[in-house]
PyMOL Python script that loads the backbone (N, CA, C, O; Angstrom):
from pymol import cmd

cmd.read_pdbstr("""\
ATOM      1  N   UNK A   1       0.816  -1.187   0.000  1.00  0.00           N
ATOM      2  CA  UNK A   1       0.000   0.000   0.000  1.00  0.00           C
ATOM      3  C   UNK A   1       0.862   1.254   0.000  1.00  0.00           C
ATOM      4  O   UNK A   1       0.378   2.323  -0.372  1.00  0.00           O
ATOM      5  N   UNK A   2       2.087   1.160   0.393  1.00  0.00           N
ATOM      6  CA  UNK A   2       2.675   2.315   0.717  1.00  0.00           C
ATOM      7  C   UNK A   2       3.594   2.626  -0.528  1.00  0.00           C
ATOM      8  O   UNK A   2       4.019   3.740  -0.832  1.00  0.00           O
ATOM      9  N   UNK A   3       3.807   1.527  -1.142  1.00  0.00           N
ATOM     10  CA  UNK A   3       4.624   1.715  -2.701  1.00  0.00           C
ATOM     11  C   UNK A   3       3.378   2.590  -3.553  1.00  0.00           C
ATOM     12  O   UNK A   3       3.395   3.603  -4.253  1.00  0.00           O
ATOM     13  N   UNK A   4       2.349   1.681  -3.125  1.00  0.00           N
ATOM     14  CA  UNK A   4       1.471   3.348  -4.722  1.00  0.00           C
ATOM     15  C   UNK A   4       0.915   3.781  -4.198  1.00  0.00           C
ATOM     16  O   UNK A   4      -0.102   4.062  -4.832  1.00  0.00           O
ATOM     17  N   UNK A   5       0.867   4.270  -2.746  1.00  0.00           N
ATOM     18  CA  UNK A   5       0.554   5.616  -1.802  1.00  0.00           C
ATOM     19  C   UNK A   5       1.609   6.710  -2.256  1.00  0.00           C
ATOM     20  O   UNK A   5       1.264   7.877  -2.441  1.00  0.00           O
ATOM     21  N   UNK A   6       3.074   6.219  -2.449  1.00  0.00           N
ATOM     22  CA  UNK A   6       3.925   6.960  -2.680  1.00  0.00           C
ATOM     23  C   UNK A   6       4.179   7.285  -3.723  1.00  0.00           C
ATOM     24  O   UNK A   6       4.360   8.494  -3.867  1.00  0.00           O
ATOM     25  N   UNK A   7       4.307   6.449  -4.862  1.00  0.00           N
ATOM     26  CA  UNK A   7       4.321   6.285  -6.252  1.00  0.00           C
ATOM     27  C   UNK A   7       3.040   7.357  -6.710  1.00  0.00           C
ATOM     28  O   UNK A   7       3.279   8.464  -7.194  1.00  0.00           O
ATOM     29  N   UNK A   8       2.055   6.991  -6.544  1.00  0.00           N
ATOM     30  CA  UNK A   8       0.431   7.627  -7.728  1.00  0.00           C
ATOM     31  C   UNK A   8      -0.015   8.789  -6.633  1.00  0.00           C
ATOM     32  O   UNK A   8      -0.593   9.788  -7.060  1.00  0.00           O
ATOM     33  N   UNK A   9       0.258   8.649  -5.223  1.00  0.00           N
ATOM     34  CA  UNK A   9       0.255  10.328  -4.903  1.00  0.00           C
ATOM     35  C   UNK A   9      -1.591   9.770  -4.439  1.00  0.00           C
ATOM     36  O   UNK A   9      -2.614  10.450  -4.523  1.00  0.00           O
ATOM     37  N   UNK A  10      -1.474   8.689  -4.083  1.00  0.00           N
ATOM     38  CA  UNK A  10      -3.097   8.001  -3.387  1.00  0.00           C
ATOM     39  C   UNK A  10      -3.064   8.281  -2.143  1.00  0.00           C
ATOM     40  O   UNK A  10      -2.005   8.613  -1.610  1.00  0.00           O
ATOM     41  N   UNK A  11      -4.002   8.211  -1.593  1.00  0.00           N
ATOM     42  CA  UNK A  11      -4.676   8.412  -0.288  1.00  0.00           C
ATOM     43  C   UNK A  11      -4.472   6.760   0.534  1.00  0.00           C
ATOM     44  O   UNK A  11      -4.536   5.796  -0.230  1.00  0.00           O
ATOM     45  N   UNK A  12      -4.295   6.539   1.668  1.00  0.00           N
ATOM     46  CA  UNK A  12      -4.626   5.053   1.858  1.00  0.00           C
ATOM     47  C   UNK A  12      -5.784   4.601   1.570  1.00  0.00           C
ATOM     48  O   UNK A  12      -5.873   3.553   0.931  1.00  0.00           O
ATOM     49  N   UNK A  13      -7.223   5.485   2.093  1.00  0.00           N
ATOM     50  CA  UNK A  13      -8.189   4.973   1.532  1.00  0.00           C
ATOM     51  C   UNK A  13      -8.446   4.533   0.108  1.00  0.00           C
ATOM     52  O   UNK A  13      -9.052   3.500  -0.181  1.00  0.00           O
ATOM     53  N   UNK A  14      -7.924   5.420  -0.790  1.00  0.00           N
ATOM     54  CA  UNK A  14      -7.895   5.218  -2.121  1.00  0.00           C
ATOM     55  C   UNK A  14      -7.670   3.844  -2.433  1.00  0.00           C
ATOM     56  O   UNK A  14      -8.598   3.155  -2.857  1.00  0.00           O
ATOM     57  N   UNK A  15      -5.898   3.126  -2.170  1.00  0.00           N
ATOM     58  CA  UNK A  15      -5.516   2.078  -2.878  1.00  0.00           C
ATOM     59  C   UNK A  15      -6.304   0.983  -2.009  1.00  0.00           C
ATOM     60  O   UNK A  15      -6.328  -0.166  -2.451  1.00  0.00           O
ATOM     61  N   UNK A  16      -7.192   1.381  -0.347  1.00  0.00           N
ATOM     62  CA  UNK A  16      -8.070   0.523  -0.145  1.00  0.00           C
ATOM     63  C   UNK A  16      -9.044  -0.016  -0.521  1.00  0.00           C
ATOM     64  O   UNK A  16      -9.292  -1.197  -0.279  1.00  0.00           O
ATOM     65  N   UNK A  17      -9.829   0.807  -1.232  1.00  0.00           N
ATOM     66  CA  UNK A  17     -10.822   0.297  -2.093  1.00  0.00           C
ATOM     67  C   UNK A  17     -10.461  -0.463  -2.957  1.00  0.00           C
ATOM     68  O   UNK A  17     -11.280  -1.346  -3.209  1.00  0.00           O
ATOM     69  N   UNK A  18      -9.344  -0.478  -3.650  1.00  0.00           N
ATOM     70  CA  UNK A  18      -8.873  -1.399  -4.792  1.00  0.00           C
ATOM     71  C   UNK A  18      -8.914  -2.719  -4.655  1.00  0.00           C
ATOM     72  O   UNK A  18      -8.230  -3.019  -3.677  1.00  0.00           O
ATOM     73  N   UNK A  19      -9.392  -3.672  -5.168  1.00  0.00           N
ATOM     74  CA  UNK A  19      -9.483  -5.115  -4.912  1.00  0.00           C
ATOM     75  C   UNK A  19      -7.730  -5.371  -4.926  1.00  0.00           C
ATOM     76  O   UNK A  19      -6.894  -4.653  -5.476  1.00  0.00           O
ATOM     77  N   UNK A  20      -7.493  -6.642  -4.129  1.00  0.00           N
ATOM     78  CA  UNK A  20      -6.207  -6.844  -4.077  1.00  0.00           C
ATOM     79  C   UNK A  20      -5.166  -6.939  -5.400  1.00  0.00           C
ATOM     80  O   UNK A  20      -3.970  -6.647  -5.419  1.00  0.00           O
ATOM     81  N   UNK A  21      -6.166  -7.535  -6.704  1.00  0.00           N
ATOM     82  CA  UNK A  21      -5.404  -8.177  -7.676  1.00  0.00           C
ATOM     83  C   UNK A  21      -5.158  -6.998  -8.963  1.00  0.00           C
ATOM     84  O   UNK A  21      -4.617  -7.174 -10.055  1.00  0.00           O
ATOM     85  N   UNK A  22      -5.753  -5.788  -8.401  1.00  0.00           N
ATOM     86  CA  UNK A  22      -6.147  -4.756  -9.274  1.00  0.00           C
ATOM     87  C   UNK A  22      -4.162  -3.776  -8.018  1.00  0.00           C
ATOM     88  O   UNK A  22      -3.133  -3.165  -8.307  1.00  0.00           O
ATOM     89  N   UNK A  23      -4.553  -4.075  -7.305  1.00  0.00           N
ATOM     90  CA  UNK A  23      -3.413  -3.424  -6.455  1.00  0.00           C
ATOM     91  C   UNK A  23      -2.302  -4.089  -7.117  1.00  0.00           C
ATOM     92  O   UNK A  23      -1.544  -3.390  -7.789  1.00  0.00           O
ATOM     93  N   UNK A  24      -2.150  -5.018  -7.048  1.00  0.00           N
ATOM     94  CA  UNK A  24      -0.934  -6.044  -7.431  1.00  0.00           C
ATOM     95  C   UNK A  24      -0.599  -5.608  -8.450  1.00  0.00           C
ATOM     96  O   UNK A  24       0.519  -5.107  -8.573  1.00  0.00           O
ATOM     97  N   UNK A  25      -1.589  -5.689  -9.592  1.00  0.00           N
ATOM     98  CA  UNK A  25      -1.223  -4.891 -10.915  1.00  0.00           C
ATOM     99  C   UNK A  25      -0.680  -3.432 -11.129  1.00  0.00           C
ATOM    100  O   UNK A  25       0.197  -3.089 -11.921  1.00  0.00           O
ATOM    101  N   UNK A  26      -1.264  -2.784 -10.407  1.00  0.00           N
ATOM    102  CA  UNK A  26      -0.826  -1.377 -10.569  1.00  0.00           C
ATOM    103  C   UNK A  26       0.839  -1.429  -9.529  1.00  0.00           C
ATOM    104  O   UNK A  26       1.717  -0.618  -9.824  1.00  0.00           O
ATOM    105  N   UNK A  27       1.036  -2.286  -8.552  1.00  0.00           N
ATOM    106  CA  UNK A  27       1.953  -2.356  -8.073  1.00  0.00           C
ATOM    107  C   UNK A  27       3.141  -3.300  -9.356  1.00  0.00           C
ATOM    108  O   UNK A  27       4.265  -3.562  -8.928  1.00  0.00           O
ATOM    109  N   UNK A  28       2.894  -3.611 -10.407  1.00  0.00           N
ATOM    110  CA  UNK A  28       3.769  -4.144 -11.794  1.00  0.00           C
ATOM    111  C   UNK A  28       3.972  -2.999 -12.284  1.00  0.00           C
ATOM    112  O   UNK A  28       5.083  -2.476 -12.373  1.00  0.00           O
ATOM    113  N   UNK A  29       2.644  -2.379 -12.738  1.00  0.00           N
ATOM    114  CA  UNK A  29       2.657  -0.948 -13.794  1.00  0.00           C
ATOM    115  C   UNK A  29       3.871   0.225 -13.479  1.00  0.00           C
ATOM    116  O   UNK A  29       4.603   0.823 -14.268  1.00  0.00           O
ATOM    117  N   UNK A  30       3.760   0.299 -11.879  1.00  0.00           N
ATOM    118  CA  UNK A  30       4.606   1.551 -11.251  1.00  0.00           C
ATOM    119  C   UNK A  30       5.934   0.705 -11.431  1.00  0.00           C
ATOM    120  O   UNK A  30       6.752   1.383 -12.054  1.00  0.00           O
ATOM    121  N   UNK A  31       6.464  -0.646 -11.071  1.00  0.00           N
ATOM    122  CA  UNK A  31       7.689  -0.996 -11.139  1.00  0.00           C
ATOM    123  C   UNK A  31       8.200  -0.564 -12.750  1.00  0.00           C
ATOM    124  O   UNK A  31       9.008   0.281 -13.136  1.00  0.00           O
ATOM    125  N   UNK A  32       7.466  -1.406 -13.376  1.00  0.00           N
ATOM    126  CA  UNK A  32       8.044  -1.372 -14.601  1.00  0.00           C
ATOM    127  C   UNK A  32       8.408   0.180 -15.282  1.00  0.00           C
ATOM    128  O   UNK A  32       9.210   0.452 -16.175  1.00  0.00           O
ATOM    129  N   UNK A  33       7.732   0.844 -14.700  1.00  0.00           N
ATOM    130  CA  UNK A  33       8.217   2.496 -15.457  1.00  0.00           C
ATOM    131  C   UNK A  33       9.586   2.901 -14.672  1.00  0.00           C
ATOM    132  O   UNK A  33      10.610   3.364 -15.173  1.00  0.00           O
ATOM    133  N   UNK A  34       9.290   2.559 -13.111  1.00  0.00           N
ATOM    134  CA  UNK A  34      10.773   2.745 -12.659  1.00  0.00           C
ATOM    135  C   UNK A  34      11.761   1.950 -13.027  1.00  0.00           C
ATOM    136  O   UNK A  34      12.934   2.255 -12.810  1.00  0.00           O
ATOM    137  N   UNK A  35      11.365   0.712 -13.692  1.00  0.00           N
ATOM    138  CA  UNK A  35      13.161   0.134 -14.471  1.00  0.00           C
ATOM    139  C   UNK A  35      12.976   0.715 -15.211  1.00  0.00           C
ATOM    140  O   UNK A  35      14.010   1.382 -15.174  1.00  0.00           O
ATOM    141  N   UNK A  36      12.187   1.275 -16.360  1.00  0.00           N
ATOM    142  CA  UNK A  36      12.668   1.628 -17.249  1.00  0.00           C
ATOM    143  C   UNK A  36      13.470   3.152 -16.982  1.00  0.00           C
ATOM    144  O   UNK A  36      14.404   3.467 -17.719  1.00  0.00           O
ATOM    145  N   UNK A  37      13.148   3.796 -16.185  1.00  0.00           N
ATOM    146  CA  UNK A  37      13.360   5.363 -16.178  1.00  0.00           C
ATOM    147  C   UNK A  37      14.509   4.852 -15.464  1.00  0.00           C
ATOM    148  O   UNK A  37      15.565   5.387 -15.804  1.00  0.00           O
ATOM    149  N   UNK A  38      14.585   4.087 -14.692  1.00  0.00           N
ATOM    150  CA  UNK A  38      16.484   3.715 -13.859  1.00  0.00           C
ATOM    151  C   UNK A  38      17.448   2.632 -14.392  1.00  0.00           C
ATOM    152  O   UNK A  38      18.337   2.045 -13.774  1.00  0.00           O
ATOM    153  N   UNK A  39      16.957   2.465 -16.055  1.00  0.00           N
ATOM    154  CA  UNK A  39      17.870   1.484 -16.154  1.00  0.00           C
ATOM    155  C   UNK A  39      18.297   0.280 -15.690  1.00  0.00           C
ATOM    156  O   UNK A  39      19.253  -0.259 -16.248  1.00  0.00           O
ATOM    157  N   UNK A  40      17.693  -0.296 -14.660  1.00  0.00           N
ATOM    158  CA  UNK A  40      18.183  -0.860 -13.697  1.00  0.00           C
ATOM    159  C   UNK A  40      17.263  -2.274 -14.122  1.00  0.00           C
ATOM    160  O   UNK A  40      16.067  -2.005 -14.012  1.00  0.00           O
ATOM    161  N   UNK A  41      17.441  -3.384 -14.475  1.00  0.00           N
ATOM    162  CA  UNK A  41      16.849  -4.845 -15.116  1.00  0.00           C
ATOM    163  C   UNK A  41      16.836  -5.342 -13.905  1.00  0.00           C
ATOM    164  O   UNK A  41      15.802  -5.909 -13.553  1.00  0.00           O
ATOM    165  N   UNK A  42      18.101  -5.248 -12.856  1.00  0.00           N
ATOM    166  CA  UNK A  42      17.664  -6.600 -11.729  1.00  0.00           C
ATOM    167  C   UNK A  42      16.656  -6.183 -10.623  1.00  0.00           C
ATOM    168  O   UNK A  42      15.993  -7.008  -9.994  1.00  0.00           O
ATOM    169  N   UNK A  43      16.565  -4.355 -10.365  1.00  0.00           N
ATOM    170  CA  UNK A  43      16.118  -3.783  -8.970  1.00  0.00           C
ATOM    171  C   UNK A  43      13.952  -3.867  -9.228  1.00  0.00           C
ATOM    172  O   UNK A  43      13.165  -3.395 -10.047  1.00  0.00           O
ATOM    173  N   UNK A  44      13.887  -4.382  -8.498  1.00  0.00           N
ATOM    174  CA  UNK A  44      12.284  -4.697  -8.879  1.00  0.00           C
ATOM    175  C   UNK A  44      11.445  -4.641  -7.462  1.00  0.00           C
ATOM    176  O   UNK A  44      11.842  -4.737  -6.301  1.00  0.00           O
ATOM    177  N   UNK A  45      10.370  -4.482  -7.913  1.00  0.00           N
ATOM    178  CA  UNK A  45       9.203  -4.350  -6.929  1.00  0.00           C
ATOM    179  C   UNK A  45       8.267  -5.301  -7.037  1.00  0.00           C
ATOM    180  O   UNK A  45       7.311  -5.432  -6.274  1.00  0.00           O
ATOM    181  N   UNK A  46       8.508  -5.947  -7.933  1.00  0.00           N
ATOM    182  CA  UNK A  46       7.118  -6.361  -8.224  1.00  0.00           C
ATOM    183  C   UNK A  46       6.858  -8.163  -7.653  1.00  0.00           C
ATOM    184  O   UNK A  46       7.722  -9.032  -7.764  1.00  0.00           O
ATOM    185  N   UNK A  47       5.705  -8.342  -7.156  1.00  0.00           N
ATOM    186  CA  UNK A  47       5.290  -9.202  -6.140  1.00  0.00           C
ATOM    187  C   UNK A  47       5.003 -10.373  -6.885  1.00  0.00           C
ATOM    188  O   UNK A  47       4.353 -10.155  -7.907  1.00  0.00           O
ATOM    189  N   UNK A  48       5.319 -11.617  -6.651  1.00  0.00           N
ATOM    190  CA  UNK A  48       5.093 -12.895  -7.258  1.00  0.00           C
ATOM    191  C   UNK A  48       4.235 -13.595  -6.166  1.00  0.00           C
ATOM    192  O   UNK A  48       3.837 -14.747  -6.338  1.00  0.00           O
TER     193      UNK A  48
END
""", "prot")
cmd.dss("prot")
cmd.show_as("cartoon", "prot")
cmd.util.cbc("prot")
cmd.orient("prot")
C-alpha cells in the first residue's frame, strides 16, 4: 500500500478500495516504469 501511496500520490483509503489483484497490478505498472526510467533490469518491486 505504501509503494502506490507513494508512487500515484493516493490516499490510503484510495488504494483501499482497490481489490487486491487490481493493487498487485498497478503495483507491476509503477515498477516497470521505474526500471525503465532507472535502467536498472535486476532492482524490482514487483510481487510474485
Amino acid at each position: 500500500m505504501t509503494f502506490l501511496a507513494y508512487y500515484l500520490h493516493w490516499s490510503r483509503d484510495e488504494v483501499m478500495r482497490l481489490p487486491h489483484r487490481e493493487r498487485r497490478r498497478w503495483c507491476m505498472e509503477v515498477s516497470g516504469v521505474n526500471k525503465k526510467l532507472n535502467g536498472d533490469k535486476n532492482k524490482t518491486y514487483e510481487f510474485r
